[in-house]
C-alpha positions in Angstrom: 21.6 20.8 16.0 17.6 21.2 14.6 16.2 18.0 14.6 13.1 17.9 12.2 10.3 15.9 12.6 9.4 14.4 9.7 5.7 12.8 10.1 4.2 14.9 7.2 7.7 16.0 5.5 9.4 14.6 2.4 11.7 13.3 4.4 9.8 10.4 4.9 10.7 9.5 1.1 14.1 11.3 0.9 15.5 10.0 3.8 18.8 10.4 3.0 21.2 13.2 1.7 23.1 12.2 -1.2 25.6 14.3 -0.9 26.7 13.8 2.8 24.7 10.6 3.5 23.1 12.2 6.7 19.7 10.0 7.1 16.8 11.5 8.2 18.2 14.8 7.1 16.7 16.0 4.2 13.0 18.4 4.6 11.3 21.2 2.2 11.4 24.8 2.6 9.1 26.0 -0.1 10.6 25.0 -3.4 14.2 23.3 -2.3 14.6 20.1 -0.3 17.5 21.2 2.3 19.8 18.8 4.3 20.3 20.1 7.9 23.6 18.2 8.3 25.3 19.8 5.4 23.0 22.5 4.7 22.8 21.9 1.0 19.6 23.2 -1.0 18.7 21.3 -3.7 15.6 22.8 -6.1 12.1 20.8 -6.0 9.8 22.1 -8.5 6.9 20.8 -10.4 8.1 17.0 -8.8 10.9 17.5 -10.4 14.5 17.4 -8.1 17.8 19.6 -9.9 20.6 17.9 -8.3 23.9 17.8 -10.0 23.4 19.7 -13.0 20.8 17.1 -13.8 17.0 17.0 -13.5 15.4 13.8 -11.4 12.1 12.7 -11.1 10.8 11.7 -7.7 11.4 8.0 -8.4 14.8 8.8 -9.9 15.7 10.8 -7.1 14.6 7.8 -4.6 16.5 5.6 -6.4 19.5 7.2 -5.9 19.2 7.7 -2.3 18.1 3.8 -2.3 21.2 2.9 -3.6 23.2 5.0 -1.0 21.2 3.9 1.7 23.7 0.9 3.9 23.1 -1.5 6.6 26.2 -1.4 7.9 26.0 1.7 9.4 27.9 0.5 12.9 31.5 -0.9 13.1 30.7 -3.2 16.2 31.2 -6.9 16.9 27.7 -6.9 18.6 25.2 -5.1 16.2 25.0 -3.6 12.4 23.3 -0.9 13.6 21.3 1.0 16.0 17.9 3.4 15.1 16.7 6.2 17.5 13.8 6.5 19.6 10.8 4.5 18.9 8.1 3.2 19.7 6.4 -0.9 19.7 3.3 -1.9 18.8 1.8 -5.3 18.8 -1.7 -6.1 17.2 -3.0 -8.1 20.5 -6.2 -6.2 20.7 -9.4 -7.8 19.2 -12.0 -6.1 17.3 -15.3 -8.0 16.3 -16.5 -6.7 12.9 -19.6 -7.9 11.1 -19.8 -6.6 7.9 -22.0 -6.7 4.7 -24.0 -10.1 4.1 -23.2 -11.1 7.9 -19.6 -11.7 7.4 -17.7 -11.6 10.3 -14.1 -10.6 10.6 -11.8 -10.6 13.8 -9.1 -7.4 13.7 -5.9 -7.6 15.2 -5.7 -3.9 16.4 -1.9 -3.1 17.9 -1.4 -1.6 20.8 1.8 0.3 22.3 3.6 -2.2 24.3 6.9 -0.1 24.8 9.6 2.2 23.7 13.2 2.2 23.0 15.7 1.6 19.8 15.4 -1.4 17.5 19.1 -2.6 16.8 20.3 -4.8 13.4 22.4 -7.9 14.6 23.6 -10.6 12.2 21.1 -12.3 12.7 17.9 -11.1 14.5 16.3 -7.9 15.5 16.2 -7.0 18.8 14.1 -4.0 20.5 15.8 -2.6 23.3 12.9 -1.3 25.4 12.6 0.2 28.6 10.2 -3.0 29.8 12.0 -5.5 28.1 14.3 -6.8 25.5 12.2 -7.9 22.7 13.9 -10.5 20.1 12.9 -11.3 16.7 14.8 -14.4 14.9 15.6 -13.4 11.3 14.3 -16.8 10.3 11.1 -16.4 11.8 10.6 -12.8 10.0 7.9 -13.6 7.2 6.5 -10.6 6.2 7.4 -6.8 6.0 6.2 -3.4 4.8 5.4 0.3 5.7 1.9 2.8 6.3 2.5 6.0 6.4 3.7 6.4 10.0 4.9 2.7 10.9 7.1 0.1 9.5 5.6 -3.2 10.0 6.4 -6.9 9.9 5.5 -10.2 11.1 6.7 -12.5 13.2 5.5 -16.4 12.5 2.8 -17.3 15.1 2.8 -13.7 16.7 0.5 -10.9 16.1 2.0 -8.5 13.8 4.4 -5.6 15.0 4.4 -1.9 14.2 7.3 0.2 14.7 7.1 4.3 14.7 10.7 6.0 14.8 10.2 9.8 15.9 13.0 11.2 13.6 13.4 8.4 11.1 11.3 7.3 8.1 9.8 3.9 8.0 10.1 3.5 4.4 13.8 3.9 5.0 13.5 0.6 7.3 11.5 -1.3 4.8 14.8 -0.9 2.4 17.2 -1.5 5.4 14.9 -5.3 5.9 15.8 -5.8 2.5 19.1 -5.4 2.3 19.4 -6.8 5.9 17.6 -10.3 4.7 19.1 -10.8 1.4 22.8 -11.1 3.3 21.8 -15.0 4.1 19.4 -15.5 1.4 22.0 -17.8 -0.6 21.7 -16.0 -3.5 17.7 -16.1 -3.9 16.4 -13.0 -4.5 13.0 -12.0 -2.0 11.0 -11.2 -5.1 7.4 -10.1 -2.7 8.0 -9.2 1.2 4.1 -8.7 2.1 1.5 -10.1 2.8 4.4 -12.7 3.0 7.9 -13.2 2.0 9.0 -15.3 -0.9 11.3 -16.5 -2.6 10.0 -18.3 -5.7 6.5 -18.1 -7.9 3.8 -19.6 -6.6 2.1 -22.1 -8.8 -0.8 -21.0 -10.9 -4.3 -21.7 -9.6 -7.7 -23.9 -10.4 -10.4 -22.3 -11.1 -12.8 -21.6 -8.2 -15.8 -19.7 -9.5 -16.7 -20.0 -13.1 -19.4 -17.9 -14.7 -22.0 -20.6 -14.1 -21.5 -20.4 -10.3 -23.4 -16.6 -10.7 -26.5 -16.6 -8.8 -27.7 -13.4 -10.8 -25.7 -11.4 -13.9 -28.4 -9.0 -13.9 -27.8 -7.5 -10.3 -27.0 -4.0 -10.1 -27.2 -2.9 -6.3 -28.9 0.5 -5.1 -27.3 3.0 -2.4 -28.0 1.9 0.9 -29.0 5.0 3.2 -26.1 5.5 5.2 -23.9 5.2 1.9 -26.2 8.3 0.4 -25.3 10.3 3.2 -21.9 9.9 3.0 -22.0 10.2 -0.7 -24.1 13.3 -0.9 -22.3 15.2 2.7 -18.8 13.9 2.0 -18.0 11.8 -1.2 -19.6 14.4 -4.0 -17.9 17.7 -2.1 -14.3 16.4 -2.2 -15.0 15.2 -5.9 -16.8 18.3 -6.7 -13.6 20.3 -4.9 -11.4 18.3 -7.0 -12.9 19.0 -10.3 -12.3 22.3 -9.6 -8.9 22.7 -7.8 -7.1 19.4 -10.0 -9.6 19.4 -13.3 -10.3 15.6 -11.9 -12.0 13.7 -15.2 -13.4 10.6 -16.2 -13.9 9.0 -19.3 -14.6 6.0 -21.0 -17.2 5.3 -18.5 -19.8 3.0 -20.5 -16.9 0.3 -20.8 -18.1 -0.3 -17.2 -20.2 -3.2 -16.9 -23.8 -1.3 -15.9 -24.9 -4.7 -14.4 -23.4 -8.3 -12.7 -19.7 -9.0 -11.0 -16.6 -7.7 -12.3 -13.2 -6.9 -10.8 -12.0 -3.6 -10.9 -8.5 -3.5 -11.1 -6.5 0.1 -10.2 -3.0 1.2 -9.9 -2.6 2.7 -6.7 -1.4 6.4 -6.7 -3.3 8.0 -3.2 -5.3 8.3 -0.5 -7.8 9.6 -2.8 -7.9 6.8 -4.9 -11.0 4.6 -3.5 -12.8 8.0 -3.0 -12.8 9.3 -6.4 -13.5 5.7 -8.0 -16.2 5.0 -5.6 -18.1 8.4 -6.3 -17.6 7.8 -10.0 -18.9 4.5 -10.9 -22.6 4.1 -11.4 -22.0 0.7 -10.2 -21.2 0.2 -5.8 -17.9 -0.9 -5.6 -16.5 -2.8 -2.6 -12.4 -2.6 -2.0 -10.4 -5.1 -0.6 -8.9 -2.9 2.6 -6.5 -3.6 5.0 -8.0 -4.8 8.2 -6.6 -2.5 10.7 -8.2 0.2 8.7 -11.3 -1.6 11.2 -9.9 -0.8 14.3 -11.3 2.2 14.1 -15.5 1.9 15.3 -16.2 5.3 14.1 -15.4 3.9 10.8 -16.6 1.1 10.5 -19.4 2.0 9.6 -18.2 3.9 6.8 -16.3 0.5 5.7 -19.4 -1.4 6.0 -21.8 1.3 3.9 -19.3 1.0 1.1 -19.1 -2.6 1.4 -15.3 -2.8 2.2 -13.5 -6.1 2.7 -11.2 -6.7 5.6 -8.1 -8.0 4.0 -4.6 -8.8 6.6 -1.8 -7.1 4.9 0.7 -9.7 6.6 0.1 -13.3 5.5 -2.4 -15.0 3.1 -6.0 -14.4 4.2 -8.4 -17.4 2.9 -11.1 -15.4 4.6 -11.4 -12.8 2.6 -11.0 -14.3 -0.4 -14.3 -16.6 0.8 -16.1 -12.8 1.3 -15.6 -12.3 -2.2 -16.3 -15.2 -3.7 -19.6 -14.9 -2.1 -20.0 -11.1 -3.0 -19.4 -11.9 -6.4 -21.8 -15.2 -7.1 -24.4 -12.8 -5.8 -23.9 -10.3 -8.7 -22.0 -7.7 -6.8 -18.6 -6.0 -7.6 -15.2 -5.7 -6.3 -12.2 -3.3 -6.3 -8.9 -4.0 -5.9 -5.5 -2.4 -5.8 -3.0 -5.2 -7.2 -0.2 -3.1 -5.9 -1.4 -3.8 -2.3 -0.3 -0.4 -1.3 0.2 3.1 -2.4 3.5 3.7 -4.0 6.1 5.4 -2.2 7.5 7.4 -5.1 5.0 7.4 -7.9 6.2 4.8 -9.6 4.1 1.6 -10.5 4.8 -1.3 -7.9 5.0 -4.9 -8.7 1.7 -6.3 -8.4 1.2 -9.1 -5.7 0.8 -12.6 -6.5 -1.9 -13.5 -4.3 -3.9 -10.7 -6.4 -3.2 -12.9 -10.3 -3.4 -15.6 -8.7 -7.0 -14.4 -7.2 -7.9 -13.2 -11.1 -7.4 -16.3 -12.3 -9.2 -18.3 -10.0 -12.5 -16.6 -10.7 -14.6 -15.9 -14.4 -15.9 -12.9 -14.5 -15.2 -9.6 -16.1 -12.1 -7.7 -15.4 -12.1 -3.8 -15.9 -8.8 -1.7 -15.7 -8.7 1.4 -14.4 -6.0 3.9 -14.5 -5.4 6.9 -12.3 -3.1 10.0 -13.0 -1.8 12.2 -12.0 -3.3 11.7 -7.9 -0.5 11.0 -6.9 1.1 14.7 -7.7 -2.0 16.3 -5.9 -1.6 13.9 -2.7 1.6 11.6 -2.5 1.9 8.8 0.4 4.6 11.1 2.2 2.3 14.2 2.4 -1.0 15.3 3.9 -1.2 18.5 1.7 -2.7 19.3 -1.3 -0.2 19.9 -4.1 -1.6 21.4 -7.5 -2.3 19.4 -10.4 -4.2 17.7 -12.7 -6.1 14.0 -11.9 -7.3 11.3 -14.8 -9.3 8.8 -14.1 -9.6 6.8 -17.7 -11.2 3.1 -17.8 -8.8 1.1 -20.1 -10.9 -1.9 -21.1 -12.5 -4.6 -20.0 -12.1 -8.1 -20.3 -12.1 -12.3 -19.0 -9.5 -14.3 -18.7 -9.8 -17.7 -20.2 -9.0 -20.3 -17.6 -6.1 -22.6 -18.2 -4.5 -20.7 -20.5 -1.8 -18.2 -18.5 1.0 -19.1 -15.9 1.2 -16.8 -13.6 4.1 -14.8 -13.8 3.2 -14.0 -17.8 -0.1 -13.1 -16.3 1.2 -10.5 -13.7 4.2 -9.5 -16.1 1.8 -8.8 -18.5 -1.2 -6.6 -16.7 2.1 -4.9 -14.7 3.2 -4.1 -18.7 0.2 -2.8 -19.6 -0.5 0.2 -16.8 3.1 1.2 -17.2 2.4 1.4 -21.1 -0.6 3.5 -20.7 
């Protein structure tokens, strides 16, 4: 038997065949996605699966695998079941990163720490390596997700742990943690898993910065050097590149504020994303970004010219929320992605909490931003170019008034509205 390895294959979102319910089965041979198991070639054209006499969109045809997908994949007393190779990291390294206006962040970086299978039991997960037997309580699990290599999750008081499976797909895990945790969740659904797991709304916030707390509405800040650079070498090609090969376009670009804070809100479609935006906008826009994006020293400096923030994707960072804060009283602007990550299968992801409950807390301008169409050119699961067509459109812009939304009407609503559009 061909065993394919699936690191830049749709298989990392089709990880199962629906017809036999082989896992980690499924790749693309030009315009079909064929199963290796059963050998059954099923038409992908124009993101668009034929299967059954009946035509799927990618997040259809996720779904539908989804719902196949079952933990109980062993019949053993001992464990639910068992993956295949893989490999452990742990983020134990530290990485010292000083970044606009002096802040200073520390990075958990993870290292490989050994390999072997991780195994399902009722109730923890336990990594059967070749150094040692690592064991992870499934009470003490508070936060999971994916990249595009690793699955990921967090252990309370322990740096966070990375998984890469050689022949399986991580996003395939994410759903397996799901399933696996809701078994003892008495009935309470996990309605968010990262940056932590919970199981009820959170309360809506104070505010913490009102308009008055600006030091200057009139700032409007300049390229730094090494940001020219990059903009002019890199940034303006791969714009320029994509005008031409995915007729990339922009419009309504004067309902961005042309001086002062705002937060610029996006759905999160691709890797391209924070490029495109950032090459864009008149105005220097600084992302929230996940920290281990920092590990890297060759980049940061990339981070730092475009004024990124270090944000932990497992558990509530206060930190960078104090960056911002201060980023915005002087004048400056920041990007986020309420999503937290890029979606899987193109379809709009729930936004995170943390992110309402941060637009709340703080009076400024808010400016949507939608992006089409990016993620047909470049989906998470891919590293090649597909064709298509890329809008970037600016929706509106607006301030909240403070005191006057709960949370969850907040995030239902601005969650709404993208989908709508």
């Amino acid at each position: 038997m061909v065993f394919y390895h699936i690191s830049s294959m749709i298989g990392k979102l089709f990880y199962l065949c629906p017809s036999c319910l082989a896992e980690d089965s499924l790749h693309q041979e030009r315009d079909f996605i064929v199963c290796h198991s059963c050998h059954q070639s099923i038409p992908f054209k124009s993101n668009t699966v034929f299967y059954n006499n009946k035509d799927y969109s990618i997040s259809q045809f996720y779904e539908l695998i989804h719902t196949a997908l079952s933990i109980n994949k062993n019949q053993s007393k001992d464990f639910i079941r068992i993956s295949k190779k893989a490999r452990l990291r742990q983020g134990i390294k530290k990485i010292a990163y000083r970044g606009r206006n002096n802040f200073l962040s520390i990075i958990e970086s993870p290292v490989e720490v050994d390999t072997g299978e991780l195994v399902f039991t009722d109730d923890a997960l336990i990594f059967q390596g070749k150094i040692k037997q690592w064991y992870f309580p499934k009470k003490q699990i508070s936060s999971y997700t994916t990249n595009s290599k690793y699955f990921e999750f967090k252990i309370r008081e322990l740096p966070f742990f990375q998984i890469y499976f050689e022949k399986e797909s991580p996003l395939k895990y994410e759903d397996l943690m799901t399933d696996w945790l809701s078994v003892d969740s008495s009935n309470i659904p996990i309605i968010e898993h990262q940056p932590k797991i919970t199981h009820h709304i959170p309360k809506s916030p104070s505010l913490i910065l009102s308009n008055k707390d600006i030091d200057n509405w009139n700032a409007r800040e300049k390229f730094l050097l090494i940001e020219f650079l990059l903009h002019v070498f890199i940034a303006l090609p791969v714009v320029q590149f994509l005008k031409w090969y995915s007729n990339l376009t922009f419009k309504n670009a004067h309902l961005v504020p042309q001086k002062g804070p705002f937060i610029l809100l996006m759905n999160h479609a691709s890797y391209l994303d924070p490029i495109i935006i950032a090459t864009l906008l008149r105005r220097r826009i600084g992302f929230f970004t996940k920290s281990t994006s920092f590990a890297d020293r060759l980049l940061q400096p990339i981070f730092k010219a475009y004024r990124s923030l270090p944000n932990r994707r497992y558990e509530i960072d206060p930190q960078v929320v104090r960056q911002a804060i201060q980023v915005i009283k002087k004048g400056n602007c920041i990007g986020i992605f309420p999503e937290g990550e890029r979606t899987w299968d193109g379809k709009l992801l729930p936004f995170k909490y943390n992110t309402v409950k941060f637009l709340m807390s703080v009076q400024i301008p808010i400016v949507l931003v939608l992006i089409k169409g990016a993620y047909n050119v470049l989906p998470r699961w891919t590293h090649k170019l597909n064709p298509g067509q890329i809008k970037i459109e600016v929706q509106r812009c607006f301030s909240l008034i403070p005191g006057r939304w709960r949370i969850e009407d907040l995030k239902e609503e601005l969650e709404l509205y993208f989908k709508k559009i």
